[in-house]
Each structure stands twice: as C-alpha cells, then as structure tokens.
C-alpha positions as CSV (number, residue, x, y, z in Angstrom):
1,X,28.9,-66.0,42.3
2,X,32.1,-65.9,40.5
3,X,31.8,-62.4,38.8
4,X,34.8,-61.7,36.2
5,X,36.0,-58.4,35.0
6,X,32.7,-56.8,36.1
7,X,32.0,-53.2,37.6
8,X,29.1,-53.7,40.0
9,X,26.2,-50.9,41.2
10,X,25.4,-52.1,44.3
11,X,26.0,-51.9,48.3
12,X,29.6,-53.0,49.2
13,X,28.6,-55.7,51.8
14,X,25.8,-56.8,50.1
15,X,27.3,-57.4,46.9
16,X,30.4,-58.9,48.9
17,X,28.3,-61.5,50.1
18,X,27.3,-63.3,46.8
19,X,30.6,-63.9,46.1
20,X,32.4,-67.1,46.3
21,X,34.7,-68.0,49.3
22,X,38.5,-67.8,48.6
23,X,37.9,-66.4,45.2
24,X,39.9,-63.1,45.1
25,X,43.9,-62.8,44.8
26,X,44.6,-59.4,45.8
27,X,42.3,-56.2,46.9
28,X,42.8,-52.5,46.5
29,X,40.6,-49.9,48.1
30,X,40.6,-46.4,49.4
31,X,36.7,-46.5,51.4
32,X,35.1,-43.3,51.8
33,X,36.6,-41.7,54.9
34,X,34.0,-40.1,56.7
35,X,35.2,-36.8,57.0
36,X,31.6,-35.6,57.7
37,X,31.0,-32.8,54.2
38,X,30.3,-29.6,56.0
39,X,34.2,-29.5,57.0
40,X,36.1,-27.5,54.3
41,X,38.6,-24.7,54.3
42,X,38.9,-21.5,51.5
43,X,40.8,-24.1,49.3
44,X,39.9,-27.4,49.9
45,X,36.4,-28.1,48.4
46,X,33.8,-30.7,50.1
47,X,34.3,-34.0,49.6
48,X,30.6,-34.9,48.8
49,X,30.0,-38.6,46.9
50,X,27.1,-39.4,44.0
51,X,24.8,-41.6,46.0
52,X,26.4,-42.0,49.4
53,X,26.9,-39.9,52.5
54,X,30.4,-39.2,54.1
55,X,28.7,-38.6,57.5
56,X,27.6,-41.0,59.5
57,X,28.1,-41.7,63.2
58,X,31.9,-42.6,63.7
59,X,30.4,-46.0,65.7
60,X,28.7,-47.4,62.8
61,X,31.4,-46.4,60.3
62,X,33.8,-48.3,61.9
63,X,31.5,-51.2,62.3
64,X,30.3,-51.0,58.5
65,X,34.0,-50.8,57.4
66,X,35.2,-54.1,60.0
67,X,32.4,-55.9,58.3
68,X,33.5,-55.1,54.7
69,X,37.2,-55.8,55.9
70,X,35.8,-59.4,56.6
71,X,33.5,-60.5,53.8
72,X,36.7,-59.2,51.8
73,X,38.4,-61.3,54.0
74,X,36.4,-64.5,53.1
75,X,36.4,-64.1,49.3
76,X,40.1,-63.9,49.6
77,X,42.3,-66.8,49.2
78,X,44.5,-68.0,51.5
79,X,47.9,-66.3,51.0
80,X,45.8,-63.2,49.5
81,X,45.9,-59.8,50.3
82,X,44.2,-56.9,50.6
83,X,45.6,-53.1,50.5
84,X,43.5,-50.6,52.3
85,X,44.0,-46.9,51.9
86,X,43.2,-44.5,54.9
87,X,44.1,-42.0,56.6
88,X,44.2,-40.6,60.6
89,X,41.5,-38.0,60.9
90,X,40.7,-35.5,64.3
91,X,37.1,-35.3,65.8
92,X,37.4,-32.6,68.9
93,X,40.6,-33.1,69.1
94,X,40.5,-37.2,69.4
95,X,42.6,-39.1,66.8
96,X,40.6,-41.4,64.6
97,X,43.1,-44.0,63.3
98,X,42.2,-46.8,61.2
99,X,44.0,-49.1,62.9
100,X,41.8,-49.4,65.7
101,X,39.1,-50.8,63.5
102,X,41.5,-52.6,61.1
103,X,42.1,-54.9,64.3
104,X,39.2,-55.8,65.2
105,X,39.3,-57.8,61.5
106,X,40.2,-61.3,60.8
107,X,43.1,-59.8,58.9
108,X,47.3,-59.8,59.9
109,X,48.5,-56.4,59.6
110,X,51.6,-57.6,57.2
111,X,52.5,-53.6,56.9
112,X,51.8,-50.1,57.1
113,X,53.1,-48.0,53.9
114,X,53.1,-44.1,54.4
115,X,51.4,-42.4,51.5
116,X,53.1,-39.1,50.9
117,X,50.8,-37.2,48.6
118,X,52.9,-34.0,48.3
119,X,49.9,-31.7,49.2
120,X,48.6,-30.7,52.0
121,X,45.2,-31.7,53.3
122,X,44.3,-29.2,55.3
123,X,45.1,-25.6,55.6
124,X,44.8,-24.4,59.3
125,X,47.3,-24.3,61.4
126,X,46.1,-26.5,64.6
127,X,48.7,-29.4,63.6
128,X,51.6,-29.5,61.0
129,X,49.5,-29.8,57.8
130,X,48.5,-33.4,56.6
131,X,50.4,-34.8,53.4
132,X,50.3,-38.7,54.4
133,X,48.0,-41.0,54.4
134,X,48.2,-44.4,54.8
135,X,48.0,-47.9,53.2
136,X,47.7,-51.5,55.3
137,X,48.8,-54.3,53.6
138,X,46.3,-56.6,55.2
139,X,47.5,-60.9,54.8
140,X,45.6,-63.7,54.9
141,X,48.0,-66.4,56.3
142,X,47.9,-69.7,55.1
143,X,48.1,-72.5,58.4
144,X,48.2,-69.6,60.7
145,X,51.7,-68.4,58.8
146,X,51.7,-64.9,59.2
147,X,54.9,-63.8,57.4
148,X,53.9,-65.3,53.8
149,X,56.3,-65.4,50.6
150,X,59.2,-63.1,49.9
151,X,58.7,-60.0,47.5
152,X,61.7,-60.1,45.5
153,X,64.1,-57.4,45.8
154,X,63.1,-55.6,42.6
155,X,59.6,-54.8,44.5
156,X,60.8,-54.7,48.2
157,X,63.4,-51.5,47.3
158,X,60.8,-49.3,46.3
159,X,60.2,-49.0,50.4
160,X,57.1,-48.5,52.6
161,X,57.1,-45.1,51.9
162,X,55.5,-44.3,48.4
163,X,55.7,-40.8,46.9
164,X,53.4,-39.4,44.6
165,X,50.6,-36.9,44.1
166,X,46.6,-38.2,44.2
167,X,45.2,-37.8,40.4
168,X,43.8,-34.2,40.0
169,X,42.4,-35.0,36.2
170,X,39.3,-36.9,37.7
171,X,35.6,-36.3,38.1
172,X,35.5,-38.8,41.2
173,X,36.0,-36.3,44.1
174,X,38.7,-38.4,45.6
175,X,40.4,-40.5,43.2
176,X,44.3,-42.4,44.2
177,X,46.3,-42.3,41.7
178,X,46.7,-45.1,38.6
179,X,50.4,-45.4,39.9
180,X,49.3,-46.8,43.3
181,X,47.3,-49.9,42.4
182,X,50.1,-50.6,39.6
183,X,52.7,-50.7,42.2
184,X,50.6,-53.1,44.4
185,X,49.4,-55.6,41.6
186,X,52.6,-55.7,39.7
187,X,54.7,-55.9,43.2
188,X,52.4,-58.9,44.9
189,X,51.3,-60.7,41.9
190,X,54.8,-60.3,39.7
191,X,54.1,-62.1,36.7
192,X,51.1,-64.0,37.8
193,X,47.7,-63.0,36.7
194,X,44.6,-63.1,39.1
195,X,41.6,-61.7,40.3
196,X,41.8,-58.3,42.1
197,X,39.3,-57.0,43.9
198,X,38.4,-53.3,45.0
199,X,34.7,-53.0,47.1
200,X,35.0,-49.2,46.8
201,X,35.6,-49.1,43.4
202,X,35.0,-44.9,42.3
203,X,36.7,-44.1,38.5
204,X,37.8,-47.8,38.6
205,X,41.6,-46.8,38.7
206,X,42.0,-50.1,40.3
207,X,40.4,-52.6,37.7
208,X,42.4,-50.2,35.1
209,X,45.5,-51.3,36.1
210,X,44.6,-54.9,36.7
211,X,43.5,-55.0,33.1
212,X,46.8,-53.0,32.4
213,X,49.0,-55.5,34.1
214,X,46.6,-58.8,32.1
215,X,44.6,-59.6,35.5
216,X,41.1,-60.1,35.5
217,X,38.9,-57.6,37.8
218,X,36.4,-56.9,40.3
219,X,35.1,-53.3,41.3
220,X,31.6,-52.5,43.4
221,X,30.6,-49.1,43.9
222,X,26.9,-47.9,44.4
223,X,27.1,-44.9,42.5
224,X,25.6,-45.4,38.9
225,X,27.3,-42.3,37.5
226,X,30.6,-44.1,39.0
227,X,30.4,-47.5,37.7
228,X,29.7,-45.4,33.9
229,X,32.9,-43.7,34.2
230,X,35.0,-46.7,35.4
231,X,33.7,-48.1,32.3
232,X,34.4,-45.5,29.9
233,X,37.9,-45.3,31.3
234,X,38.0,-49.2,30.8
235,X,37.1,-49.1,27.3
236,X,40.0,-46.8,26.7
237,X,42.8,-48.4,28.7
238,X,45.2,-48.3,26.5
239,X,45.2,-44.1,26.6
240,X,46.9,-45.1,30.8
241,X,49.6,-47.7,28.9
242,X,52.3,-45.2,29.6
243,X,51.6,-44.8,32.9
244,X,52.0,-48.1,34.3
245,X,54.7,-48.5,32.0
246,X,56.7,-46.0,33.8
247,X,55.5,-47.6,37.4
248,X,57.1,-51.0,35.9
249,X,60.5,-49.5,35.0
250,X,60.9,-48.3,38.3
251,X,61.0,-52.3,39.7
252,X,64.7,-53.2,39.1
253,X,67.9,-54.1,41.2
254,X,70.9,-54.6,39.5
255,X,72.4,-56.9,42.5
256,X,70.0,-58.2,44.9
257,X,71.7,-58.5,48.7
258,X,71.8,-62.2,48.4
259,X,74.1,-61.9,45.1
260,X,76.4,-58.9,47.4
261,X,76.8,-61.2,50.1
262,X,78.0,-64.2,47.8
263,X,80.1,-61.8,45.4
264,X,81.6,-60.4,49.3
265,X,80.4,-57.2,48.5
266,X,79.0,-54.5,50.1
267,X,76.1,-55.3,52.3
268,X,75.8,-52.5,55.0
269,X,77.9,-52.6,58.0
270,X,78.5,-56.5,57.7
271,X,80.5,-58.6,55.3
272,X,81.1,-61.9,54.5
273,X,83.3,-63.9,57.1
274,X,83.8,-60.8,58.8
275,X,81.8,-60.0,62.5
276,X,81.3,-56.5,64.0
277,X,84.1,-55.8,66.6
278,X,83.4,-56.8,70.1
279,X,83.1,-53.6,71.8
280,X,80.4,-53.0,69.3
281,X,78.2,-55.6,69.9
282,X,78.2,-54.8,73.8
C-alpha cells in the first residue's frame, strides 16, 4: 500500500509491512525506550504509554526495534533517510546503547547528533545527571555510496549538536519537540517535498511539521487515543506556523566556505595560495 497523509492505529511492524518498497523519503522517530515503568524518582513521573508496555525483556526489545529499523529500511528509497531518536540507558550498572542494535540493521550510520534537552533526566546522583540524548541519522546508500549528497551550508552550520527543551505542553508522556522534526525535514529535503515517515508516531509532531513544511505524511502508532490527538493537532496546524517559522530563520549563512575561499577570505587556519609552515605540518 501506498498510504498518503494518513495516521495509522496499528502495530509498527505489522503496519510496516503493507507498505510499498522504496516509497518513503525521510523518517523521524523517537521509539518507546524501555525504561521498564516502575523506575521513577520524587520528580520525574513514570513514563507509562496508552496501549503499550515500556517493559519488556531488553533481548526482545532490541530485536523488535532491529526489525522495525529494517522494514523502515525497505520502504525507504534509495538515498533516503531515517532519524532515530534514543538515548543510552543503565541496567545494573551495564550501559544499554542504541548503537549496538542500530548495527545490526541494514542501515549506514551517516551521524550521530547529541540532543541536549536542557533538563535533567534523572535525579540521583550515581552518574552526572542525563541531559542528552541522541539522534542517528541512519542513510540508505545508493550503489553501495555511503557518503550521499551535500547539505548545503545553510543546514550543515546548525552542527551535530542540537539545543533545545522536549515539549512540556503535551498529553503524550514523552513527546520531542515540533522544532526537531522541522530541523530534519526542512535540512534533508530543502525545498523538495516528499513523504516522511514516523513508525512511532505519539501526538504526531512529526506529520505536523511535514504538513508545515508542504510534505505529505506517514505516522503509525497503536494507541487509539494517540492517533485522535495527532489528528486534532493536524486539523489545527496552522496554530504551530510560528514555530517552524522560527526553526527556518535559523538556516542561513551569509558566505558559505566555498565563496571565503574564492573571495581569499578567512577560512580557518588555511588561505588561499598560502600552506601551513613546515615545522607545523611535522
């Protein structure tokens, strides 16, 4: 199936595969990150989903997350991407980090992009407290061509680490915020339109700014009460305009480094015609 600017109620991997191969352009998703709901401190409450559990072995939650990575992999078209939102967790002590799953996937780890979300996420003291989490920029190459096209320079300067607080005004229990799939639709698809994907798809903050930025959309989730919010959100997009208006203004450069070097400018440590001194390159 070919489904176009649709929320869907239904299993992530099941719904996944009824659609089309190489039919997606981009994804977004942040997957539940099962932090097992009985852990909470005085001030952070449980993270507890409508319809789903956040505790499950750690074995078959990495397994049921590599085989969404995949059949998100195979609706994707080549040159496509996918951004996936995690985070490292602790289990006794043991580091859980997503990369170890991520890979096991047929995916090319293009980046990793620190979020900094300005609060802590957790309280005690047995580590300096959590503010990051983090996003892969997953690739799919085209004739085994891993690197891909060129952001331009208006995009690339916002760097790979990306500051801003998750959205607090949300009745999804861990919503991202409306600036972060902005910055990743309008950065990879510029002024291109396309079909953007997000398998986990909660308030539907990622099909908002696809519809936002004139894409068409894709979101799954199995809650119903989720996929009714992400509609009623939908149906009063234009109330987020501002938002991803401000996200856009942020994407300029008044002299990308190509035009420096030509204009012999200032380019770092380097300059046209010139070569670092001998002693330095020993």
């Amino acid at each position: 199936m070919k489904p176009i600017d649709k929320i869907i109620q239904g299993d992530a991997l099941k719904i996944l595969k009824k659609i089309d191969d190489n039919f997606v352009d981009l994804g977004i998703t942040s997957p539940p990150y099962n932090k097992g709901e009985k852990y909470k401190g005085w001030l952070v409450k449980n993270v507890k989903y409508n319809a789903t559990s956040d505790n499950v072995s750690e074995e078959v939650y990495q397994e049921q997350q590599i085989q969404v990575l995949n059949e998100v992999f195979r609706v994707t078209k080549p040159g496509g991407s996918f951004f996936y939102n995690h985070k490292t967790r602790w289990a006794r002590g043991k580091m859980l980090h997503p990369i170890e799953w991520i890979k096991k996937t047929k995916w090319t780890v293009r980046q990793e992009i620190i979020w900094d979300r300005m609060i802590a996420a957790n309280i005690r003291g047995w580590r300096f407290w959590q503010i990051d989490e983090r996003i892969y920029w997953l690739y799919k190459s085209i004739d085994d061509n891993k690197i891909g096209e060129e952001l331009k320079s208006k995009h690339a300067l916002l760097t790979s680490i990306w500051r801003f607080p998750p959205e607090r005004k949300n009745g999804h229990p861990a919503p991202f915020p409306l600036l972060l799939p902005t910055r990743i639709i309008y950065s990879i698809l510029d002024d291109k339109k396309g079909v953007v994907l997000d398998p986990y798809v909660g308030s539907g903050t990622t099909c908002l700014a696809a519809k936002l930025l004139g894409s068409n959309y894709i979101g799954i989730d199995i809650s119903k009460e989720y996929v009714k919010d992400a509609e009623g959100r939908l149906k009063n997009y234009l109330d987020y305009k501002k938002i991803v208006t401000e996200e856009i203004s942020k994407h300029i450069v008044e002299k990308t480094f190509a035009d420096r070097k030509n204009d012999n400018g200032n380019t770092g440590k380097y300059r046209k015609g010139k070569l670092p001194s001998q002693s330095k390159l020993l």
